[in-house]
N, C-alpha and C positions, 0 to 999 in steps of 0.2 A: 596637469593631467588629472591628479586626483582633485583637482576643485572641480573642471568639467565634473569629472565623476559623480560629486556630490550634489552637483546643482541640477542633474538630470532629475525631470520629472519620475515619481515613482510608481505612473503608469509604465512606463518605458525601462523600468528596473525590474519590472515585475512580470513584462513582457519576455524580457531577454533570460532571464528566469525561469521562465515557463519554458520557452522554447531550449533552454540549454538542459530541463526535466527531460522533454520530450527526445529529445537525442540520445540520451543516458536509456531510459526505456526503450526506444527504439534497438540500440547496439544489444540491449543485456535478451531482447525477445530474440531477435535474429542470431546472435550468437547461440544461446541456448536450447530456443524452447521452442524454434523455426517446425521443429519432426511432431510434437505433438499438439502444436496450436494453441495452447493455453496463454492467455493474457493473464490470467487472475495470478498463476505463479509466480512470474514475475514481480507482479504488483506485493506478493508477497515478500518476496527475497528484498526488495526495493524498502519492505515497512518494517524488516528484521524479523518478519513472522516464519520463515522455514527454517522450522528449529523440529526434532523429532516429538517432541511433547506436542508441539498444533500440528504436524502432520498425524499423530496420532488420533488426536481431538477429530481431524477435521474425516477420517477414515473409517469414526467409528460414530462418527455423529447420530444415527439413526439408534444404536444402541444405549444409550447413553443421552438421549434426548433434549439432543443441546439443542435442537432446532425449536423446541418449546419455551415458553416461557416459565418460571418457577414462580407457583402459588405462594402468595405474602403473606403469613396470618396477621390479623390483626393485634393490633395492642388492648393489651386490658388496660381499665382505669381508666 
């Protein structure tokens, strides 16, 4: 069984892979987040990003102007 295993092509490892992702995302939006329709939470809880420090970040982003990018100064020399 495990030589099957390993002699399967790794389009088809990578497939069943995906599709056992997609299951996992599927049960955690339905279970949880079915009332307020957010994908992206999920996707966060999934990345270990819902943590209260980037909930914070992500709440106060306008203030705090994380949506910007930060000016580089140049090097001397």
């Amino acid at each position: 069984m495990f030589r099957s295993a390993y002699k399967t092509p790794y389009i088809l490892k990578n497939f069943c892979s995906l599709i056992a992702l997609a299951v996992v995302l599927l049960i955690v939006y339905v279970a949880y987040f079915r009332a307020d329709g957010s994908v992206y939470a999920v996707m966060k809880i999934l990345k270990g990003l819902n943590s209260s420090t980037f909930n914070y970040l992500e709440a106060h982003k306008n203030e705090l102007y994380l949506h910007k990018s930060i000016p580089v100064l140049p090097k001397k020399g």
